[in-house]
N, CA, C and O atoms as a printed pandas DataFrame, in Angstrom:
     atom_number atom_name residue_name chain_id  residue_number  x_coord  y_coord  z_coord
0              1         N          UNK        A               1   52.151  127.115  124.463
1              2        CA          UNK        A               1   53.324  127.138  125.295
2              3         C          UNK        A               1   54.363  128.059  124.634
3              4         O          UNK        A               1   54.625  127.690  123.489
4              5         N          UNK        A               2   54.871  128.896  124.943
5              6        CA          UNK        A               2   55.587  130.119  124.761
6              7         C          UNK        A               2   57.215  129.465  125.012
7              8         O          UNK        A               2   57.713  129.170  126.098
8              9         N          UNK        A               3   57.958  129.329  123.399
9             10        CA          UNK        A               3   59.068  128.624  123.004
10            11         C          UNK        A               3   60.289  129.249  124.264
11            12         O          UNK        A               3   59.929  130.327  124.738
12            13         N          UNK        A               4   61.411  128.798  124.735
13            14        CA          UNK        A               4   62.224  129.402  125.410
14            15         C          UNK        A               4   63.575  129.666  124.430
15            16         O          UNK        A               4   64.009  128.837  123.629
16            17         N          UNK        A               5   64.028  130.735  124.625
17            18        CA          UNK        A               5   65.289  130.966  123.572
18            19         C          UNK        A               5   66.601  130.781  124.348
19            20         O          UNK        A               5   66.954  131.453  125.318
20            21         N          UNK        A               6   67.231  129.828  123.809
21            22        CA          UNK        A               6   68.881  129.636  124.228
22            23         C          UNK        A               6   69.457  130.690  124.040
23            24         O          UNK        A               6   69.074  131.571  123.270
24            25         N          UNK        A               7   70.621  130.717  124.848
25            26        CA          UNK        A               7   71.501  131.650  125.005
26            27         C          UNK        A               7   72.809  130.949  124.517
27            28         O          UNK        A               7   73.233  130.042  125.232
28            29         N          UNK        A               8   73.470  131.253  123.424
29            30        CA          UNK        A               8   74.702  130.190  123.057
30            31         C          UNK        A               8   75.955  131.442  123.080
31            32         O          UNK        A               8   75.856  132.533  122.517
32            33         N          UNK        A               9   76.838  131.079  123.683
33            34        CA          UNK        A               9   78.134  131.166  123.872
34            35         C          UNK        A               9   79.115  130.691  122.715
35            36         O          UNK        A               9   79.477  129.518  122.631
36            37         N          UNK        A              10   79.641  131.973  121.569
37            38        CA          UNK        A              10   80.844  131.348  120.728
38            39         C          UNK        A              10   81.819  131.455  121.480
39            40         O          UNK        A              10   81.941  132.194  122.457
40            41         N          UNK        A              11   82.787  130.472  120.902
41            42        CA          UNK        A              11   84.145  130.206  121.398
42            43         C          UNK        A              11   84.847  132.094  121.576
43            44         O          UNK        A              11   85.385  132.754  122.465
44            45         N          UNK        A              12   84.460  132.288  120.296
45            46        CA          UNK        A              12   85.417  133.938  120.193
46            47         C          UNK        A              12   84.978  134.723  121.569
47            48         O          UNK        A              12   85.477  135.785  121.941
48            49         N          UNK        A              13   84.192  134.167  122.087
49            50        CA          UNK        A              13   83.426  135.357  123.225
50            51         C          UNK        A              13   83.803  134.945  124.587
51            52         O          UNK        A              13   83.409  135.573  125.570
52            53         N          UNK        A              14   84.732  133.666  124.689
53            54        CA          UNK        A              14   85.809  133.870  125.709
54            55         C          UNK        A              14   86.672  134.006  126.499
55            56         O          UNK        A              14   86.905  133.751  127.681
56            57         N          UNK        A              15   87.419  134.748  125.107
57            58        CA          UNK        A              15   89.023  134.960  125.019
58            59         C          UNK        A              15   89.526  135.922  126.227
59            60         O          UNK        A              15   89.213  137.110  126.298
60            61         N          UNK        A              16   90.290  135.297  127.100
61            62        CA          UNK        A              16   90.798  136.132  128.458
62            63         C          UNK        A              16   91.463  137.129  127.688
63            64         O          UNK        A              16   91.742  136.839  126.525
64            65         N          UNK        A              17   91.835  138.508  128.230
65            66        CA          UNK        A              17   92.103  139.417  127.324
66            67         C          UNK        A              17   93.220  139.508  127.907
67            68         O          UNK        A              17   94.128  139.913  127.180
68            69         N          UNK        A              18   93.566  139.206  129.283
69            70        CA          UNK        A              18   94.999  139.389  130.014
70            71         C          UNK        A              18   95.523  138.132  129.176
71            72         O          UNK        A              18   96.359  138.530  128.364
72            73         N          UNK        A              19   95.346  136.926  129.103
73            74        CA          UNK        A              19   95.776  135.704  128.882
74            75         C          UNK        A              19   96.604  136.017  127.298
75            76         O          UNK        A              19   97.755  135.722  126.977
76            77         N          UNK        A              20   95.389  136.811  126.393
77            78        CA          UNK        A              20   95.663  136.939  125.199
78            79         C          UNK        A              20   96.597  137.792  124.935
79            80         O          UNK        A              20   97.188  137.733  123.857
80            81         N          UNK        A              21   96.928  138.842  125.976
81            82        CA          UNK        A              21   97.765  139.607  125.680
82            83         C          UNK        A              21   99.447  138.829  126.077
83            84         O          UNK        A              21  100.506  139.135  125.530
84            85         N          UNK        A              22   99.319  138.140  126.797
85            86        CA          UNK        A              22  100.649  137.499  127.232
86            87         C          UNK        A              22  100.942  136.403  125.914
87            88         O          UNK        A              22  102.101  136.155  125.581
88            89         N          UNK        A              23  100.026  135.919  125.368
89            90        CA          UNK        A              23  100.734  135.297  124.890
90            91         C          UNK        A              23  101.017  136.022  122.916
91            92         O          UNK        A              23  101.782  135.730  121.996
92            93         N          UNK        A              24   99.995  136.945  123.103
93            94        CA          UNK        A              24  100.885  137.946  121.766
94            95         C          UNK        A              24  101.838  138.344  122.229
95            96         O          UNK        A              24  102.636  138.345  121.292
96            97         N          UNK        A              25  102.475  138.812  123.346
97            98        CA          UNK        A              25  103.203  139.377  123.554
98            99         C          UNK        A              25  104.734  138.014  123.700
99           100         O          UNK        A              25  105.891  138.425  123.617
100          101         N          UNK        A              26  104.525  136.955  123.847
101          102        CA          UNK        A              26  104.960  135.794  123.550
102          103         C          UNK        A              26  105.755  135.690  122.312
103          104         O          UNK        A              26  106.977  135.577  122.218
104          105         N          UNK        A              27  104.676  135.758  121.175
105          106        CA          UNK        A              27  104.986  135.925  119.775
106          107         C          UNK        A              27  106.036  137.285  119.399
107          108         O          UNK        A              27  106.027  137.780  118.272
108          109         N          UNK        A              28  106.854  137.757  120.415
109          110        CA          UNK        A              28  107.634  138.771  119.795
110          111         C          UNK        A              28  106.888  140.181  119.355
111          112         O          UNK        A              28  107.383  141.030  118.614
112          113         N          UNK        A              29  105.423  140.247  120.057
113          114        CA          UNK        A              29  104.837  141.969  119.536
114          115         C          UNK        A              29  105.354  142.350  121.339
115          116         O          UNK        A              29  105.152  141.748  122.393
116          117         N          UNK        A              30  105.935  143.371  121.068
117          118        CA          UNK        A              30  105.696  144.458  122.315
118          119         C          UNK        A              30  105.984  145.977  122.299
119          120         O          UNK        A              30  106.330  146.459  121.220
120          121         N          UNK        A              31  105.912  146.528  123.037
121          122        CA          UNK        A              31  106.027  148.007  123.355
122          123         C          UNK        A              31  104.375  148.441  122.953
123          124         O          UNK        A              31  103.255  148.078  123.314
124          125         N          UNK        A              32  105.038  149.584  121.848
125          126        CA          UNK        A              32  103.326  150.542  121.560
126          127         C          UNK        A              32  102.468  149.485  120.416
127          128         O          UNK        A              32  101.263  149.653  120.231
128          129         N          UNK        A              33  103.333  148.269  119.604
129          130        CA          UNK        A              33  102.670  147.254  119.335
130          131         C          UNK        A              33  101.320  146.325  119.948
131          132         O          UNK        A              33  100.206  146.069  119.491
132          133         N          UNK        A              34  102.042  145.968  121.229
133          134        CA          UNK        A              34  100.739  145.344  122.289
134          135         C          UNK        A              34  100.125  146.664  122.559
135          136         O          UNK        A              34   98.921  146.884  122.424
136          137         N          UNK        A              35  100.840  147.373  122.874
137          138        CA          UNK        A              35   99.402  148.872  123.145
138          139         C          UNK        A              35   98.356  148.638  122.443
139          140         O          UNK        A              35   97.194  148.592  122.848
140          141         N          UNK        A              36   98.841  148.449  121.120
141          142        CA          UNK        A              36   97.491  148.430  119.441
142          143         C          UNK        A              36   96.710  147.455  119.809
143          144         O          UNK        A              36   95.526  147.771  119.925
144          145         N          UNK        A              37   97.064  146.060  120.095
145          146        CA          UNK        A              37   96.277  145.174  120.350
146          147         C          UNK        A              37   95.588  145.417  121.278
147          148         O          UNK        A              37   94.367  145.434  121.116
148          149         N          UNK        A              38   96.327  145.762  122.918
149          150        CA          UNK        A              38   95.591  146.007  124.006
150          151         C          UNK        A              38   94.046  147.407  123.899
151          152         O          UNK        A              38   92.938  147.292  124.423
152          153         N          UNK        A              39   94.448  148.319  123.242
153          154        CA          UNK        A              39   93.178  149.379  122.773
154          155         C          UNK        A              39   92.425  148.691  121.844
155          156         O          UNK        A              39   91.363  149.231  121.534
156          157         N          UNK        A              40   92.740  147.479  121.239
157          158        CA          UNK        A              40   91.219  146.627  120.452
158          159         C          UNK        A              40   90.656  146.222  121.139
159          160         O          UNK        A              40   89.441  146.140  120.956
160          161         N          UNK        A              41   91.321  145.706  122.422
161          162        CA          UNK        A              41   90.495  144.530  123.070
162          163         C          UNK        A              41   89.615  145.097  123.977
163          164         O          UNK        A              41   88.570  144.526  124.289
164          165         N          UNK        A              42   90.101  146.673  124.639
165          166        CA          UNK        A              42   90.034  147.154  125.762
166          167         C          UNK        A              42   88.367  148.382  125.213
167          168         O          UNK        A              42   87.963  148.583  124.068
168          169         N          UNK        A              43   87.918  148.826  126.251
169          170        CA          UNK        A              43   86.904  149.526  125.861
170          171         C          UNK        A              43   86.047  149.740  124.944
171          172         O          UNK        A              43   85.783  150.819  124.412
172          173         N          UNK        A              44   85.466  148.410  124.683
173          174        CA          UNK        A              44   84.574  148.039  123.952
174          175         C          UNK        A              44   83.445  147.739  124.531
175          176         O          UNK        A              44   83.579  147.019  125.520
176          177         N          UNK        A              45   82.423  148.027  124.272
177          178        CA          UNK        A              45   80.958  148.112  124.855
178          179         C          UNK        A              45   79.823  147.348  123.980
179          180         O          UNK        A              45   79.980  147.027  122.802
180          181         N          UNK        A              46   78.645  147.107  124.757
181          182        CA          UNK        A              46   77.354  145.686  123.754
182          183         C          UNK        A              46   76.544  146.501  124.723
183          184         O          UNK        A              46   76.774  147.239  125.681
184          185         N          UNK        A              47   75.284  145.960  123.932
185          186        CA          UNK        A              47   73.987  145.720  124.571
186          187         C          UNK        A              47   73.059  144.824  123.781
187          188         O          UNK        A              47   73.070  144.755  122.552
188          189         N          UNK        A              48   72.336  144.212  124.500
189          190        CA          UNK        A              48   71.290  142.910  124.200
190          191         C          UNK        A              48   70.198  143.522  123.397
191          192         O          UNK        A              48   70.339  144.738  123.270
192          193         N          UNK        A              49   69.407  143.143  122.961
193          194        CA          UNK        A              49   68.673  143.270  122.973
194          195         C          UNK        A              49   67.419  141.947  122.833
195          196         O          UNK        A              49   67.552  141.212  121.854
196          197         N          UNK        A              50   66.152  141.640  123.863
197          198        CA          UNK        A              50   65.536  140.619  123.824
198          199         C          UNK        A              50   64.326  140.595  124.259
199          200         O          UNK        A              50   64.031  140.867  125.423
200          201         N          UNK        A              51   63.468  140.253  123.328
201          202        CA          UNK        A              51   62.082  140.705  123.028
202          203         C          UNK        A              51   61.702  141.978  122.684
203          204         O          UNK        A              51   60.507  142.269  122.734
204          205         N          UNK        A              52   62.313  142.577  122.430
205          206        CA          UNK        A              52   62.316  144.473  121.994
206          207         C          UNK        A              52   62.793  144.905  123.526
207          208         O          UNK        A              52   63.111  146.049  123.851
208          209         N          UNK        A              53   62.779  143.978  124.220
209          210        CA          UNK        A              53   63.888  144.975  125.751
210          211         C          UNK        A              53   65.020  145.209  125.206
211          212         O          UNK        A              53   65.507  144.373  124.445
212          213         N          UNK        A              54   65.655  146.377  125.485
213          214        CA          UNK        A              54   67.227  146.928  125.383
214          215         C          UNK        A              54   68.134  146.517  126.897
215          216         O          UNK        A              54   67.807  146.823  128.044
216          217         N          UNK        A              55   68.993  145.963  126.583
217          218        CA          UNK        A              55   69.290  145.898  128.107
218          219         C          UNK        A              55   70.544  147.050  128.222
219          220         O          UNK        A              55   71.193  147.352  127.220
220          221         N          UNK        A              56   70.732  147.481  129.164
221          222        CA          UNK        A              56   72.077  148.827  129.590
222          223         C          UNK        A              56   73.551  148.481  128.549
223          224         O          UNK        A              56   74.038  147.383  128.282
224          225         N          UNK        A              57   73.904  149.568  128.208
225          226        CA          UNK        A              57   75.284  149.551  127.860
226          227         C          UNK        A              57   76.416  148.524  128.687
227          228         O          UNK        A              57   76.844  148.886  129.783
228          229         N          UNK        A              58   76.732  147.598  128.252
229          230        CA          UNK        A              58   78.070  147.298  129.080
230          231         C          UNK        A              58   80.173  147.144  128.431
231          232         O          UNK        A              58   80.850  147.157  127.403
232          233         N          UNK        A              59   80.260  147.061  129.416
233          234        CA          UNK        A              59   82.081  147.116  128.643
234          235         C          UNK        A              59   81.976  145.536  128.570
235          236         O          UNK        A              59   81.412  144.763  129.344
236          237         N          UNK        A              60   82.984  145.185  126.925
237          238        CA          UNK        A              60   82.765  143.998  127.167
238          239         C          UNK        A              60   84.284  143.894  127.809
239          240         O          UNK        A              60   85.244  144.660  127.728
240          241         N          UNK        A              61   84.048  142.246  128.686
241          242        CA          UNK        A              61   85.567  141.805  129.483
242          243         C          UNK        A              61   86.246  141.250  128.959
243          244         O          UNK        A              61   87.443  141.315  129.240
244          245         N          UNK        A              62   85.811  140.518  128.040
245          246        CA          UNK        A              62   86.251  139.410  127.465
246          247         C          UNK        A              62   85.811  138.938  125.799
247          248         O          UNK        A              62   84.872  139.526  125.264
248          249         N          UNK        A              63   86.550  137.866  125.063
249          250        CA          UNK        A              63   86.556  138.301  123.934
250          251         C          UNK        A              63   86.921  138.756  122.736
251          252         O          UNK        A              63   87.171  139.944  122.941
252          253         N          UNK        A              64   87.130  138.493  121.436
253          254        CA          UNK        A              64   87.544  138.940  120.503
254          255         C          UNK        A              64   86.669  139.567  119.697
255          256         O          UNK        A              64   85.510  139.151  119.683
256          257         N          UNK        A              65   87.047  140.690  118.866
257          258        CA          UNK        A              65   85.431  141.250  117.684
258          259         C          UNK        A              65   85.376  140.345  116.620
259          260         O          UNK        A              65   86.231  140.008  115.800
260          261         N          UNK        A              66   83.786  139.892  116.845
261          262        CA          UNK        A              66   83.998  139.060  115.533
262          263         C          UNK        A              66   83.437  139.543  114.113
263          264         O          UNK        A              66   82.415  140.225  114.032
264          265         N          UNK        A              67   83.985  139.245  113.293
265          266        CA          UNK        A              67   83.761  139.745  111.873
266          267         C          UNK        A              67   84.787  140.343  111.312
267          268         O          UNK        A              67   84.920  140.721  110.148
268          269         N          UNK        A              68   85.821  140.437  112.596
269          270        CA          UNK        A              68   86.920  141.552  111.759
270          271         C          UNK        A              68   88.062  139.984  111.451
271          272         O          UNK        A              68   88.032  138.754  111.471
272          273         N          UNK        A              69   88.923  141.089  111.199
273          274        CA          UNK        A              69   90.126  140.385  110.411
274          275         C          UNK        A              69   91.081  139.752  111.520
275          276         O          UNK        A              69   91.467  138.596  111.343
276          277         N          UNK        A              70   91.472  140.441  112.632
277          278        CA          UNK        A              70   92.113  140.142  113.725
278          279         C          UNK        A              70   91.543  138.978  114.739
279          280         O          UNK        A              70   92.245  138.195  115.379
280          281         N          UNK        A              71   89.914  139.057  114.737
281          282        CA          UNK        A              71   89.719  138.381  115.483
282          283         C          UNK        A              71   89.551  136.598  115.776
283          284         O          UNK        A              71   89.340  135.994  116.828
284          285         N          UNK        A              72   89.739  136.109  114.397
285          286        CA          UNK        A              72   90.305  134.916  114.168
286          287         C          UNK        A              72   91.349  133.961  114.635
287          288         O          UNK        A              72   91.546  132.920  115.263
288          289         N          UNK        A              73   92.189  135.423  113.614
289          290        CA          UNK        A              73   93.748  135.494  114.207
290          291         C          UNK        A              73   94.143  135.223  115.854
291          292         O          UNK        A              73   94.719  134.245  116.330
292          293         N          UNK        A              74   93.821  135.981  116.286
293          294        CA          UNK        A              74   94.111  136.008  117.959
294          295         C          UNK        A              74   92.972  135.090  118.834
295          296         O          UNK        A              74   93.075  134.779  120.021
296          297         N          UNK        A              75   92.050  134.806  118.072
297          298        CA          UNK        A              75   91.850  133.293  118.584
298          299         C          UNK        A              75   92.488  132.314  118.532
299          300         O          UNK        A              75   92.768  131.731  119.580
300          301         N          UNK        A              76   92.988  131.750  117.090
301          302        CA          UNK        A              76   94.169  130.863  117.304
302          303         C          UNK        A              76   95.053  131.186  117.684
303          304         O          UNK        A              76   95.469  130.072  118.001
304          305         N          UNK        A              77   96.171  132.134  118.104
305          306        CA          UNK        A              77   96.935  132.786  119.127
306          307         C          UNK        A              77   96.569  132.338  120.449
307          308         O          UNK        A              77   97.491  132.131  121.237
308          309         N          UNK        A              78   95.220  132.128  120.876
309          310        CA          UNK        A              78   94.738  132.184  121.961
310          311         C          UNK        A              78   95.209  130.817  122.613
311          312         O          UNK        A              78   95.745  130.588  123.698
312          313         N          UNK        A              79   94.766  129.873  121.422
313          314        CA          UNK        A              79   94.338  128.212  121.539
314          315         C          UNK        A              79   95.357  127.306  121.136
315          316         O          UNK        A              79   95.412  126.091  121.325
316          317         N          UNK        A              80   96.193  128.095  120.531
317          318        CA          UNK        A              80   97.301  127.427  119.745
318          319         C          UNK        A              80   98.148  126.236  120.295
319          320         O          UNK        A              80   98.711  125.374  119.619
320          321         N          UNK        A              81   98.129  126.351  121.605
321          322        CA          UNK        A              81   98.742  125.700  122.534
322          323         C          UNK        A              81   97.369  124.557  123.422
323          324         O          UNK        A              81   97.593  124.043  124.518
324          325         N          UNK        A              82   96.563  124.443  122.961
325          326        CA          UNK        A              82   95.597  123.883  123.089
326          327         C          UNK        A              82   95.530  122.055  123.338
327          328         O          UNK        A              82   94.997  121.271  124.123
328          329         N          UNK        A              83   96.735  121.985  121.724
329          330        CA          UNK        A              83   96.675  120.318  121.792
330          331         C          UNK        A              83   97.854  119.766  122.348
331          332         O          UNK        A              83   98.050  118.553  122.419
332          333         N          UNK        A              84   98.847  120.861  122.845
333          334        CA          UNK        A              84   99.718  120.278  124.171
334          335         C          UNK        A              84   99.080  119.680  125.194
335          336         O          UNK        A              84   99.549  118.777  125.887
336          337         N          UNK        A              85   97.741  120.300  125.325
337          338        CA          UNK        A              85   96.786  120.127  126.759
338          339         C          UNK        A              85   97.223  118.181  126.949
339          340         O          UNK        A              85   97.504  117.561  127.975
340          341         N          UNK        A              86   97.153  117.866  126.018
341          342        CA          UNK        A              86   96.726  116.429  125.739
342          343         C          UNK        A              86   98.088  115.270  125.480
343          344         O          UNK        A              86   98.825  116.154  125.043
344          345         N          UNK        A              87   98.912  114.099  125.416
345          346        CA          UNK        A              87   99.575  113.633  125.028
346          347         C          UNK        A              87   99.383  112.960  123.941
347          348         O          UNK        A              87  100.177  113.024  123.002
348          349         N          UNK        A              88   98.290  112.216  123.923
349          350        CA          UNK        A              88   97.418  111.042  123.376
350          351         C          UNK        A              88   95.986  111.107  122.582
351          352         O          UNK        A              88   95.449  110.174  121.986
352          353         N          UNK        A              89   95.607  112.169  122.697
353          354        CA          UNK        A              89   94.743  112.887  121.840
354          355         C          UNK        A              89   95.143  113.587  120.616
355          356         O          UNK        A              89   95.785  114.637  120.661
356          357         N          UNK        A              90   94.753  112.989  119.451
357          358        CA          UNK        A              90   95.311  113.705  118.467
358          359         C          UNK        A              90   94.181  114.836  117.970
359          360         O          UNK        A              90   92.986  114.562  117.866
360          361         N          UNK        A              91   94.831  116.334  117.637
361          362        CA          UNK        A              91   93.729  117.438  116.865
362          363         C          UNK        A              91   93.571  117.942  115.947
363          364         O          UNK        A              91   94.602  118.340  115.403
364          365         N          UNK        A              92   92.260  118.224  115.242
365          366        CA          UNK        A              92   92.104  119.254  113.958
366          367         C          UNK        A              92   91.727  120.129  114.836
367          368         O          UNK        A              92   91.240  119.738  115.897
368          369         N          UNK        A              93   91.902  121.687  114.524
369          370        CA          UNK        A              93   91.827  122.822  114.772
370          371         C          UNK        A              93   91.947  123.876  113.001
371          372         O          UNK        A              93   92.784  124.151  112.141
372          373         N          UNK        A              94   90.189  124.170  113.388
373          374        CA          UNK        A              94   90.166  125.168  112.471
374          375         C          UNK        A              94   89.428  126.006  112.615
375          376         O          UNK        A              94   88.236  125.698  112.589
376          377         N          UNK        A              95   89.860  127.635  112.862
377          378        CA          UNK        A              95   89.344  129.071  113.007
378          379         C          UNK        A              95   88.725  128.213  114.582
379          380         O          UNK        A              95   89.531  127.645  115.319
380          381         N          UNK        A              96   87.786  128.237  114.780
381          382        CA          UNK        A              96   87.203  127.859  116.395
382          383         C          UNK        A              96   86.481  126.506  116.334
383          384         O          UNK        A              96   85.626  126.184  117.159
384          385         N          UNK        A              97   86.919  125.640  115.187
385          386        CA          UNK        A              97   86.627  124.293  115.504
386          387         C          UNK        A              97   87.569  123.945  115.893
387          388         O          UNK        A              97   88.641  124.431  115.531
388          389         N          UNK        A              98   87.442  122.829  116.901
389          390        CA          UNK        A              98   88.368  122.048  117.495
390          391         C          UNK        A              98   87.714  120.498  117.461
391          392         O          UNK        A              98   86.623  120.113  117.880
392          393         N          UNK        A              99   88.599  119.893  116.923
393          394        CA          UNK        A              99   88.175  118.139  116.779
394          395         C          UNK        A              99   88.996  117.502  117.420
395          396         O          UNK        A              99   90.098  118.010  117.214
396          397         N          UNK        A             100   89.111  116.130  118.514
397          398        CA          UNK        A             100   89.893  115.711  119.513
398          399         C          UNK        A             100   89.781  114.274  118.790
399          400         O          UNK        A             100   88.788  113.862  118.191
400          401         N          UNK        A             101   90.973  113.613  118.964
401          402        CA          UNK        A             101   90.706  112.327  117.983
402          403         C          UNK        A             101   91.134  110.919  119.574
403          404         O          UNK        A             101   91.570  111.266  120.672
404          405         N          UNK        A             102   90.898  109.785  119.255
405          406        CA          UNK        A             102   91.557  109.100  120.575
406          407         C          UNK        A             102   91.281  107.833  119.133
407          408         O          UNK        A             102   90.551  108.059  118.167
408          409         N          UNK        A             103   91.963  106.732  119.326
409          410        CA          UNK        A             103   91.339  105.459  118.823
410          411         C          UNK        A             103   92.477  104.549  119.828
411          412         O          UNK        A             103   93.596  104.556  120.341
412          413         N          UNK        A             104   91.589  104.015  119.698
413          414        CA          UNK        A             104   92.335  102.156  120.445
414          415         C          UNK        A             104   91.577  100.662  119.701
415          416         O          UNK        A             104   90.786  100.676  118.758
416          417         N          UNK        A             105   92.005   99.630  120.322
417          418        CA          UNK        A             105   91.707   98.620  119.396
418          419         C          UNK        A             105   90.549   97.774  120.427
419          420         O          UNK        A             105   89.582   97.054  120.178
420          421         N          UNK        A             106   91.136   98.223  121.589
421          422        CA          UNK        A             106   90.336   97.676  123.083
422          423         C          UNK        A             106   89.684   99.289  123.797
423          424         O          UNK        A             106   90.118  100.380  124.167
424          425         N          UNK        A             107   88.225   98.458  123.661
425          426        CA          UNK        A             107   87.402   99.820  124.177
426          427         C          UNK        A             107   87.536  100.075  125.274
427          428         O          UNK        A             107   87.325  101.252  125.567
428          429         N          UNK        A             108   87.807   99.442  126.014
429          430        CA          UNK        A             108   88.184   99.521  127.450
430          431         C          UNK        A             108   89.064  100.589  128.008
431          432         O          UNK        A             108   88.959  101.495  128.836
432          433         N          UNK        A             109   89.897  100.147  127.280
433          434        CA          UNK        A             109   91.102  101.208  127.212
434          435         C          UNK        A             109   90.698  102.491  126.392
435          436         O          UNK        A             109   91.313  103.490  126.766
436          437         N          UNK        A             110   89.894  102.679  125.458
437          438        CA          UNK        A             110   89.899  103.873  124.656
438          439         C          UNK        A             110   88.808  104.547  125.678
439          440         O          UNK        A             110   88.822  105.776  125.614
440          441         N          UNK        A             111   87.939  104.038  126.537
441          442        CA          UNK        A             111   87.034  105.404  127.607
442          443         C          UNK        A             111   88.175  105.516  128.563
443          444         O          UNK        A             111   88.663  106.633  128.734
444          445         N          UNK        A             112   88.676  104.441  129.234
445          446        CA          UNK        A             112   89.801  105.048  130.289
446          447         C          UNK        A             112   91.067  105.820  129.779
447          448         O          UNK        A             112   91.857  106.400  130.524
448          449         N          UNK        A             113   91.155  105.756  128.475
449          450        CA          UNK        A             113   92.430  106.821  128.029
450          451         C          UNK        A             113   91.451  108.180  127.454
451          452         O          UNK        A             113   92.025  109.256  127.283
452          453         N          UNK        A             114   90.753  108.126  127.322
453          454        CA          UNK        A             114   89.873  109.662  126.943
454          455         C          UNK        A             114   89.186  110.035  127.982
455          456         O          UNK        A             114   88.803  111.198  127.849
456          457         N          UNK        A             115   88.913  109.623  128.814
457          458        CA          UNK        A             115   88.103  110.148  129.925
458          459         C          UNK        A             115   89.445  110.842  130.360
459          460         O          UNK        A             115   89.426  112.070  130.282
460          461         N          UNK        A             116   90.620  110.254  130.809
461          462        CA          UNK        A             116   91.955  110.727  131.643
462          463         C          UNK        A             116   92.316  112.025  130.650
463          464         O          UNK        A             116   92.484  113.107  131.211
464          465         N          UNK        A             117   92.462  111.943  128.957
465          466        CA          UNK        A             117   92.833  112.768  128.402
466          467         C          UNK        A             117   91.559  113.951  128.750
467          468         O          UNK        A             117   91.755  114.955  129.435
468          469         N          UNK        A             118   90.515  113.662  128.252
469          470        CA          UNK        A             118   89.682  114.820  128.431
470          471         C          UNK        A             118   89.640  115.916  129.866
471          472         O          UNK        A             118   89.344  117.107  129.958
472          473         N          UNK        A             119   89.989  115.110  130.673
473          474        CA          UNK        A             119   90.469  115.752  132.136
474          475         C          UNK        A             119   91.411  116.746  131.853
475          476         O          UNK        A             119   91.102  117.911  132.101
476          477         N          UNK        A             120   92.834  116.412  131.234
477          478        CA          UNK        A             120   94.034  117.470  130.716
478          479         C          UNK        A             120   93.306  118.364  129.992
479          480         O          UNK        A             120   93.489  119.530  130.341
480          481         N          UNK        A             121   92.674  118.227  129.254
481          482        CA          UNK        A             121   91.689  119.387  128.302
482          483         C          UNK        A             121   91.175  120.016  128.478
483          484         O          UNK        A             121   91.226  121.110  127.915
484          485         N          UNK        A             122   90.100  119.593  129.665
485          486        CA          UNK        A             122   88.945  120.060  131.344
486          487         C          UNK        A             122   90.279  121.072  131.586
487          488         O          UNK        A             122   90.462  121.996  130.793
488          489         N          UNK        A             123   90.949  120.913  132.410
489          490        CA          UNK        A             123   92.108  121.684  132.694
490          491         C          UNK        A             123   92.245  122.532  132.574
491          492         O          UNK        A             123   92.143  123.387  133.454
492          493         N          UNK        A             124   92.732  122.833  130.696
493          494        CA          UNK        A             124   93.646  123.487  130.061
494          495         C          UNK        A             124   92.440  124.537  130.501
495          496         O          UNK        A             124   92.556  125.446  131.323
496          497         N          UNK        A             125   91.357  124.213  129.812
497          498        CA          UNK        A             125   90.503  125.377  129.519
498          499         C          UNK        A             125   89.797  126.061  130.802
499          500         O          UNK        A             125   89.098  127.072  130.736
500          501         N          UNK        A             126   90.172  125.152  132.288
501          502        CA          UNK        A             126   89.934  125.801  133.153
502          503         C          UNK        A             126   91.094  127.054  133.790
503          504         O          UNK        A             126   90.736  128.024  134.457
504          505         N          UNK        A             127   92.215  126.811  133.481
505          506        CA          UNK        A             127   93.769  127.036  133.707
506          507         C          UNK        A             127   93.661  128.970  132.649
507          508         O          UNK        A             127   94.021  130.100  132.979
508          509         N          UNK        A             128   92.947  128.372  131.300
509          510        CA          UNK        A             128   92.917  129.305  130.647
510          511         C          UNK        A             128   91.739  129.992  130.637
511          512         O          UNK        A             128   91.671  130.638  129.591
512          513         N          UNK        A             129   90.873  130.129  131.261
513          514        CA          UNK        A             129   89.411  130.759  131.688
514          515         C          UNK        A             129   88.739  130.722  130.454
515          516         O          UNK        A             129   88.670  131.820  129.901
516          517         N          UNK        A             130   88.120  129.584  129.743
517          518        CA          UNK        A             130   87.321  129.500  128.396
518          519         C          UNK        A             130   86.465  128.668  128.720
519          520         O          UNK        A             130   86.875  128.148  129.758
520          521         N          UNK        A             131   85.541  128.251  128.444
521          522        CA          UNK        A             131   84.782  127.571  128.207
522          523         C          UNK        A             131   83.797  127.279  126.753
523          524         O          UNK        A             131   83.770  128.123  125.858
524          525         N          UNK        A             132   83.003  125.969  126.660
525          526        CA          UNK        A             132   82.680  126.012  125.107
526          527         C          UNK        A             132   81.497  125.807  125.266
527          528         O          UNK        A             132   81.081  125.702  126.420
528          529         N          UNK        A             133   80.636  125.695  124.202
529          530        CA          UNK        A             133   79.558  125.613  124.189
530          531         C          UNK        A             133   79.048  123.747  124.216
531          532         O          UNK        A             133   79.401  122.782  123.537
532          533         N          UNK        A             134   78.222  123.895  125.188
533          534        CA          UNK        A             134   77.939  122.151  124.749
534          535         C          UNK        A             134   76.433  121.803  123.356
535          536         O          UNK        A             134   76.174  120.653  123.001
């Protein structure tokens, strides 16, 4: 039986690039500043490759480069605003981990207050065009 290969989605790969630019531009960068950022993000190109197929050149849309120095950075830029999503959910956030905390003393209450919180979260990340990997 011939294994099937997943396709996994990092967090860095999908950073709205309009989204990201508003909110650097948030942080007090603008003029030929966001230009700099906007020409990192902008005209950048991939191709696959899978099973020795090459697949076509494409522009990427979305996204940060990963390996560099910036692209960390402007992920948390991205997300930073992330654990507002939530009232009652407490978070660790580190580089593109994200940990969501809930406790209660009555379980009852701790699925009906995380199911409701996880909805605000569902949200955020629909609101902000990301999605994660399950």
């Amino acid at each position: 039986m011939k294994r099937r290969k997943k396709c996994q989605f990092l967090a860095l790969d999908t950073v709205n690039h309009d989204i990201l630019l508003k909110r650097i531009s948030l942080h007090g960068i603008k003029d030929n500043y966001l230009k700099l950022f906007k020409s990192n993000l902008s005209q950048r190109k991939q191709y696959i490759v899978f099973d020795k197929s090459k697949m076509d050149l494409k522009e990427v849309s979305c996204g940060v480069l990963q390996g560099s120095i910036l692209g960390p950075l402007l992920f948390i830029i991205y997300i930073n605003d992330l654990c507002k999503a939530s009232k009652k959910l407490n978070s660790i956030m580190f580089a593109d981990d994200i940990n969501l905390f809930l406790s209660d003393n009555n379980i009852s209450n701790l699925f009906k207050n995380i199911n409701e919180e996880l909805c605000s979260v569902h949200e955020w990340f629909k609101i902000n065009k990301t999605f994660f990997k399950q």
